[in-house]
N, C-alpha and C positions, 0 to 999 in steps of 0.2 A: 342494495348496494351500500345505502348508510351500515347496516351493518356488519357488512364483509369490512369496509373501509375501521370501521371499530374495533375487531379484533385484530385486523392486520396492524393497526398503530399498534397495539402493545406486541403485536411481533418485531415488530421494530424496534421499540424500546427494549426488547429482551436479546436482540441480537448485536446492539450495539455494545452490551455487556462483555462480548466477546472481543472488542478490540484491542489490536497490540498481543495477542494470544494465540490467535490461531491463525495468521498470516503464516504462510500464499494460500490457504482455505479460505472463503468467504466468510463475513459473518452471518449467523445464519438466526433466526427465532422462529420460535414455532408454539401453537396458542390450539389446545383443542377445546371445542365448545360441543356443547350435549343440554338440548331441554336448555337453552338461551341461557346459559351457565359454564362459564369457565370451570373443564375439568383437570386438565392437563398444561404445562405450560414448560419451555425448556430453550435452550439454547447452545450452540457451540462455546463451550466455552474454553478448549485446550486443543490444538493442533493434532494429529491424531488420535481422539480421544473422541468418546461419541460425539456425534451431530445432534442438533435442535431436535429433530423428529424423534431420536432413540429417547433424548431426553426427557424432550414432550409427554410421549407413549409410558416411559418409567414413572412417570410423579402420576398418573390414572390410580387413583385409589378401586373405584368400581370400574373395570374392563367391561364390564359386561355393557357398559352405555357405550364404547368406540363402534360399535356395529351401527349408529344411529348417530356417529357426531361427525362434525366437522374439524379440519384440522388448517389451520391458517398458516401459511410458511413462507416466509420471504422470498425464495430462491428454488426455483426447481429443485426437488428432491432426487438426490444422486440416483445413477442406475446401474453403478458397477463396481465391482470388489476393489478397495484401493489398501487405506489404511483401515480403514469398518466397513464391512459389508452394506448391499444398498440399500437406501432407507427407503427408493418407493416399494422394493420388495417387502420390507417390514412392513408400510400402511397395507399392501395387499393382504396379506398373511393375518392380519387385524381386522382385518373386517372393517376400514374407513366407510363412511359413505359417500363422503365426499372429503374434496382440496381444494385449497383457495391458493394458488402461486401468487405472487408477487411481479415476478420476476424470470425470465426463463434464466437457464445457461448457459453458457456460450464454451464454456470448457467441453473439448473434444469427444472424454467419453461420457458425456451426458447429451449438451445438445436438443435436448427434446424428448432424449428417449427416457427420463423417468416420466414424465407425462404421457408418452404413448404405452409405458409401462402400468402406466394407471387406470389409462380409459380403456386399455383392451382386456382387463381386469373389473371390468363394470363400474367402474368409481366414474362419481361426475367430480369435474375438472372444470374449476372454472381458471382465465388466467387475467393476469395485468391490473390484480386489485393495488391501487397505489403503487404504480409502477414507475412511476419520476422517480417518488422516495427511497422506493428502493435499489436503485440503480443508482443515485446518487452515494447511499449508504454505502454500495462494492462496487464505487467506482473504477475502484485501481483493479482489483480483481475483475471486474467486465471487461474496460477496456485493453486489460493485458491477454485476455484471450480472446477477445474479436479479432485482435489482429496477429498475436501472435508476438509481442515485444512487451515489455514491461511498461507500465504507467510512468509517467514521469514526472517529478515535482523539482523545479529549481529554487534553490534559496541563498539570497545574499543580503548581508546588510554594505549599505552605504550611507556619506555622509551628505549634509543639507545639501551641498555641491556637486553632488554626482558623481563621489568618489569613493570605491570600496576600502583603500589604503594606500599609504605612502608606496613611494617608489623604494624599492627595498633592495639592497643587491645580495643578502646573504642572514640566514636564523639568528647572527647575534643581533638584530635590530629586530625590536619587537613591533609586532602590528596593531594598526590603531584600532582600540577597542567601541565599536559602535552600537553594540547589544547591550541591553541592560538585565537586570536578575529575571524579569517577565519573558521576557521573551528568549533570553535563554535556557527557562526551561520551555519554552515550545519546541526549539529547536531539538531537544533529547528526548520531548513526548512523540515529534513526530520522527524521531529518529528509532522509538521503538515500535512506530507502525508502519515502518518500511521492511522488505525484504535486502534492503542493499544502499550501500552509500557511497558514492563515485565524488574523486579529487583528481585533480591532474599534476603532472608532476613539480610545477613551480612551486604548487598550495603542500606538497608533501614536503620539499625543502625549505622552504621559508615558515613555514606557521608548525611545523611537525604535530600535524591532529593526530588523535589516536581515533577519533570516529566513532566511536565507543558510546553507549547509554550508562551514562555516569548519576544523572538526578532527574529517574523517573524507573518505577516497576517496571523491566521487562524481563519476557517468559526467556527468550535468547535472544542472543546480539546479532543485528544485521551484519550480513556481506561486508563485510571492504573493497572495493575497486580502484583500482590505482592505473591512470591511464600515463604509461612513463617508455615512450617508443626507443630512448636512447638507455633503459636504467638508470639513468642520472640520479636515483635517489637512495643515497645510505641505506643498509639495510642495519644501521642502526636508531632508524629513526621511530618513532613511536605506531607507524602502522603495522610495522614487523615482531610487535609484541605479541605476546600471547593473550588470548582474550575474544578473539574473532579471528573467520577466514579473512583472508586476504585474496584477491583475484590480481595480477598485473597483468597488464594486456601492455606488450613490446613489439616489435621489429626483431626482435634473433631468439629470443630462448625460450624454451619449452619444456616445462619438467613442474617436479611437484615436487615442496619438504616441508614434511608437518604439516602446519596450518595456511602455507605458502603455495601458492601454484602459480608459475608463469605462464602466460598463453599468447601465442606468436600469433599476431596480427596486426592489419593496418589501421592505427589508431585512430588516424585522421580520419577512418570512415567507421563512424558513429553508429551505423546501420549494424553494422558485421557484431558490434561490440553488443550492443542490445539484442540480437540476436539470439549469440551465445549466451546472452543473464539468462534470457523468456529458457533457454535450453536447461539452464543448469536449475531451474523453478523457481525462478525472481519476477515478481509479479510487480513488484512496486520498486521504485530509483529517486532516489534523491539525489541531485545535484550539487554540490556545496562548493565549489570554486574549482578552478579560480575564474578570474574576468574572461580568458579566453576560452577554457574551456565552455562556462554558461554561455558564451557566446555565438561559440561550434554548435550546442544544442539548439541556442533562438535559430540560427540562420539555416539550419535542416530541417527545422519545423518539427525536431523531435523530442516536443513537449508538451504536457498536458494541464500542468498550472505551475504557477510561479508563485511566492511570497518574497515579498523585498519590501526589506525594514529601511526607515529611513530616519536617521539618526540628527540631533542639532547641532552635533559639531558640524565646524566649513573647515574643510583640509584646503582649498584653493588651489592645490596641485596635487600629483599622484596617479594611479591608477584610473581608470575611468571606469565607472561601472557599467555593467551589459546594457544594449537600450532593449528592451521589449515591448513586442506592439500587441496584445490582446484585451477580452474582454474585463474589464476591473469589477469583481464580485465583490468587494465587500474592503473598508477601509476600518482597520484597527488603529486605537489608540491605545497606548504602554507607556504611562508616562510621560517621558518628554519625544517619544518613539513614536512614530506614525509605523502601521505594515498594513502596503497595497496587494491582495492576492489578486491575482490573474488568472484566468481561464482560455484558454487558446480559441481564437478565434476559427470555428467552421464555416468557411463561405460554402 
């Protein structure tokens, strides 16, 4: 076991090369050993573009040892024709003798069936080597197909006082700045390892984001979601730029232009909305305001961690920031920024 757990870390480490890349795929690593010797090594690294396995298999300078090695892989190996054909059919076709999973899959057309595609093919199978880590590694991809809705991260910065922003009635008054240069490049890092980034309509007219990854490498730009039940928001405002889709979810209209699609539904039920991401292949959701809406999400229990920075200006009045009650993983210090992340409490 010390040594399945040894080569599975550096699948790990080579899988995590793939983030922010090939989202809503997993990240995936893959480590083949031969005669206690790393032959082979690879990873997803581009969204429909080979997987870890193909990769792994490609860098074998002598094939002739894969009849007799081991192949180390984070994440069940697919078992059905999507974007690249399946990669347990490849280890079959190779002559593995054996796979070490990680992790199974929980995505529909896999499942289990590259593993039973394996052992019914005479390959021993072992599974769950370092399986915390690697589930923690795709956690958004896990738990977006266990259940069938996208993972969900909310984020907000507020002040010493408990307040996200002044009371604002309208965009010519600007909103109070609580983020500093550190942490807002977190926010655009983890903006490029989402599938999609959800605002409601107050946050569209008053702050006018563009939602956009502006200061960090990404491969493409997440979703936009605009939850706006009345239209109330300009379609001259910076989510209607060109640069990313746009999702609005309303109460009356339905149609599609350009990069724009309206979609008629009841906004207020968060359920319906997440739903339709998990449908349209949004595995991951980021939150980003405003007060009410992170709100809507604490009080449906339709979240899966939070980060809230917490800034040392006192505004003493204004907006109130969301209360949230989960488990606190870990407390960042930015300066003169504290940010508490949360993990949803499972009773």
């Amino acid at each position: 076991m010390e040594i399945d757990e040894k080569y599975m870390r550096r699948a790990l480490q080579l899988a995590k090369l793939g983030e922010g890349n090939v989202s809503p795929n997993p990240m995936v690593g893959a480590v083949i050993v031969a005669d206690g010797k790393i032959i082979g090594e690879g990873f997803h690294r581009i969204y429909g573009e080979a997987h870890a396995e193909v990769n792994a298999v490609n860098s074998v300078v002598d094939t002739s040892l894969l009849s007799r090695a081991t192949i180390y892989v984070t994440l069940e190996p697919c078992s059905h024709y999507g974007k690249t054909p399946p990669c347990a059919k490849l280890l079959v076709e190779k002559g593995l003798k054996r796979v070490v999973v990680g992790v199974a899959d929980p995505f529909p057309e896999v499942s289990g069936r590259g593993i039973a595609m394996l052992r019914a093919a005479g390959i021993e199978v072992t599974e769950g080597v370092l399986e915390d880590e690697c589930r923690v590694l795709n956690r958004k991809f896990l738990t977006a197909h266990s259940r069938r809705l996208p993972f969900v991260l909310l984020k907000w910065a507020q002040s010493a006082d408990g307040f996200i922003d002044r009371s604002r009635n309208d965009a010519s008054e600007p909103p109070v700045v609580i983020s500093n240069a550190l942490t807002s490049m977190w926010t655009h890092r983890e903006r490029a390892a989402v599938d999609a980034i959800l605002v409601g309509a107050a946050t569209a007219r008053l702050d006018n984001p563009s939602l956009t990854v502006r200061h960090y490498p990404v491969r493409r730009q997440p979703m936009r979601v605009l939850l706006d039940a009345s239209l109330s928001v300009p379609q001259d405002c910076n989510l209607f730029a060109a640069g990313a889709p746009l999702v609005v979810y309303n109460a009356t209209k339905e149609c599609r232009s350009d990069m724009v699609e309206w979609v008629k539904t009841d906004t207020a039920h968060l359920h319906c909305v997440l739903a339709d991401l998990y449908r349209r292949g949004v595995t991951s959701l980021m939150v980003e305001g405003g007060a009410n809406v992170l709100s809507q999400f604490i009080e449906a229990g339709l979240w899966d961690e939070a980060r809230v920075e917490i800034g040392a200006v006192k505004l003493h009045d204004g907006v109130k920031a969301p209360e949230i009650h989960g488990e606190l993983t870990k407390i960042e210090i930015h300066g003169a920024n504290r940010v508490k992340c949360y993990a949803k409490s499972v009773k």
